[in-house]
N, C-alpha and C positions, 0 to 999 in steps of 0.2 A: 490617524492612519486608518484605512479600508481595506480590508482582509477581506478578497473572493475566494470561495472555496467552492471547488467541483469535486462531486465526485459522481457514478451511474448512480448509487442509491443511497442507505442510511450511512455509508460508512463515512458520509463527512461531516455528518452532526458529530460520530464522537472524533475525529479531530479537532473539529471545530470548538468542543469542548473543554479541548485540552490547549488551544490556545487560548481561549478566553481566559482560562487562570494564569496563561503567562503573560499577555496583553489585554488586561482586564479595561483599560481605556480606547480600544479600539472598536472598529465599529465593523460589522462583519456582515458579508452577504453570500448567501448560499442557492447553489445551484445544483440538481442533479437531473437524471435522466430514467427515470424508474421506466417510464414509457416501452425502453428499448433493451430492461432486463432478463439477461444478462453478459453485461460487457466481455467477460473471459473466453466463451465460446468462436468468438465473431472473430472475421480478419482484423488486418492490422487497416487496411484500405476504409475498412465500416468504422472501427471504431475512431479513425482521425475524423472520417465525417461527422459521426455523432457527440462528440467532445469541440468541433468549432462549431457546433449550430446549438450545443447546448451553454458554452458558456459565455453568449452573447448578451447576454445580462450581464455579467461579470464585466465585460470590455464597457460595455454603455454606460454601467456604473460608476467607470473612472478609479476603479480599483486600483491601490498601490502596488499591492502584489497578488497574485490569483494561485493559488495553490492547487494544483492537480491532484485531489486525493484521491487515487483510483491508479493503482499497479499497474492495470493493462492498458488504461487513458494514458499515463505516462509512457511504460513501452513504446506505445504506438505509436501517440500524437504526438508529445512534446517537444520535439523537433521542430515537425513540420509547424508546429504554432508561434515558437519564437520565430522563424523566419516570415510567417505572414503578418505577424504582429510585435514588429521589431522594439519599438517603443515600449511595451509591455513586459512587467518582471515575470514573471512565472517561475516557481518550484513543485518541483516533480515527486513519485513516490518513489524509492527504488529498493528492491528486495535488498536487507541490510546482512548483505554478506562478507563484506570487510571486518565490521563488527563480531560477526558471529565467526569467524574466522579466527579475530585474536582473541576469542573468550574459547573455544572450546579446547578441552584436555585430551578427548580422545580420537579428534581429526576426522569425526564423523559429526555433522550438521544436516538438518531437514530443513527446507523450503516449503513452507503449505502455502502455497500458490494457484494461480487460476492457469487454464492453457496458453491463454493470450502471454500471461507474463514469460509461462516456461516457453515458449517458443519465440519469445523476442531476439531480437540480435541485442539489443539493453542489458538482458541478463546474461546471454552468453559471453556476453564481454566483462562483466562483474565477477564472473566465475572462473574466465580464463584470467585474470588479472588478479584474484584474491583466496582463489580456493582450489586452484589447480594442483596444489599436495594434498587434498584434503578428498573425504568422501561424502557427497552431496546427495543424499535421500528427497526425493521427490515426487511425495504421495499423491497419490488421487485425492484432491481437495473440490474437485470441477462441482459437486452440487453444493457446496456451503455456502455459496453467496444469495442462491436461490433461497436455501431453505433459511436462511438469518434474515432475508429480505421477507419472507412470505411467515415468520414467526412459529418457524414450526421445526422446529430443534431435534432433530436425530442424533443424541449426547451416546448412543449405542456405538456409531459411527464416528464421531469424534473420538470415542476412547479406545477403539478398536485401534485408528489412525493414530493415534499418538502412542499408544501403546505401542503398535509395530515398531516405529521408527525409535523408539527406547530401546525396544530389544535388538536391534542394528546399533547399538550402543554411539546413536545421537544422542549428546549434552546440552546443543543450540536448536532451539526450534524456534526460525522465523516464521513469524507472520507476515505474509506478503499480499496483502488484499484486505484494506481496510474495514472491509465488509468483519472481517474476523475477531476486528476488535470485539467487539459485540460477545464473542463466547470465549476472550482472554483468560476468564474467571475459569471456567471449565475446562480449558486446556491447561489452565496454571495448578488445577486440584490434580487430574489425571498425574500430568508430569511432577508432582510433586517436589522431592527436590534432586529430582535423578537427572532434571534438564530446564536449563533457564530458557525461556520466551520472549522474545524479541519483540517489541513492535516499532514503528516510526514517530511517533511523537514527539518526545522529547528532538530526533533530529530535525523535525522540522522548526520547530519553536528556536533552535540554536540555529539555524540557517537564515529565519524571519531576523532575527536580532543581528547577524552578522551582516546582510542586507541594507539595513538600517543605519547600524554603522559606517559603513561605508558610502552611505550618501553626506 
């Protein structure tokens, strides 16, 4: 099996790491787009462009399935790329709000997200479908992928942001931008154990397998 992974920057090396320990026989190829960071800011029009011209490697490859690791690449584009490339599996990222919906106690959840994702119709519909009794906190997150891409960690600013959204007595804090992996550890110290931290991986690792299955 051949596993393509996109995503704009570092954030697909750590998925990419995280399926390796689930499909440690597979054979994996990576693509990003650092050239044109950062993905979150841009339209939804820019960023379908820059996600088919970047994972043309991926298609030429003969990938079995291509994984879109990148929030606002999904938002935007993964629609439009199943239909131009109908033969081709693709799975997406999507802000894990259904999840974080049946875990929290006190009906308040945060999204640390990019603007691209919070302004999709993708999430707006995951929200009116799974969280519409619920109270959805949606911080300023817009420079974290900058500053985790460029290695230069504002942890001031991370614990300021998770901090806020605790005292709004959020228990779920998804990460929706896989950039964010990268400072899991430091939003898992801040929150402590006053709020559990969501990321995608493990769902994508059970989607690749259910995939599979079904061929």
């Amino acid at each position: 099996m051949k596993l393509g992974i996109f995503d704009s920057g570092i954030g697909g090396e750590a998925v990419a790491a995280s399926l390796k320990t689930a499909f440690p026989e597979a054979d994996f190829m990576l693509a990003d787009d650092r050239a044109h960071l950062p993905y979150g800011d841009r339209s939804a029009e820019d960023i379908t462009q820059l996600t088919d011209a970047a994972i043309q490697p991926l298609l030429e490859g003969n990938c079995d399935i291509i994984v879109i690791a990148c929030n606002s690449a999904t938002a935007a584009a993964i629609e439009t790329l199943r239909e131009r490339y109908p033969t081709q599996t693709f799975i997406g990222l999507e802000p894990m709000i259904k999840p974080a919906a049946e875990l929290t106690k006190t009906g308040v959840i945060a999204v640390c997200a990019t603007p691209a994702t919070l302004a999709s119709e993708r999430y707006h519909r995951l929200k009116a479908n799974y969280a519409e009794n619920l109270t959805v906190i949606e911080p300023d997150c817009s420079s974290w992928a900058r500053m985790i891409e460029e290695n230069d960690l504002n942890e001031e600013n991370i614990e300021q942001t998770i901090e806020s959204v605790i005292a709004q007595k959020a228990d779920v804090i998804v990460l929706a931008c896989t950039h964010y992996h990268w400072i899991r550890e430091v939003i898992e110290e801040v929150a402590a154990d006053r709020a559990e931290v969501l990321v995608p991986s493990d769902a994508i690792a059970r989607r690749v397998t259910e995939l599979l299955e079904s061929r």
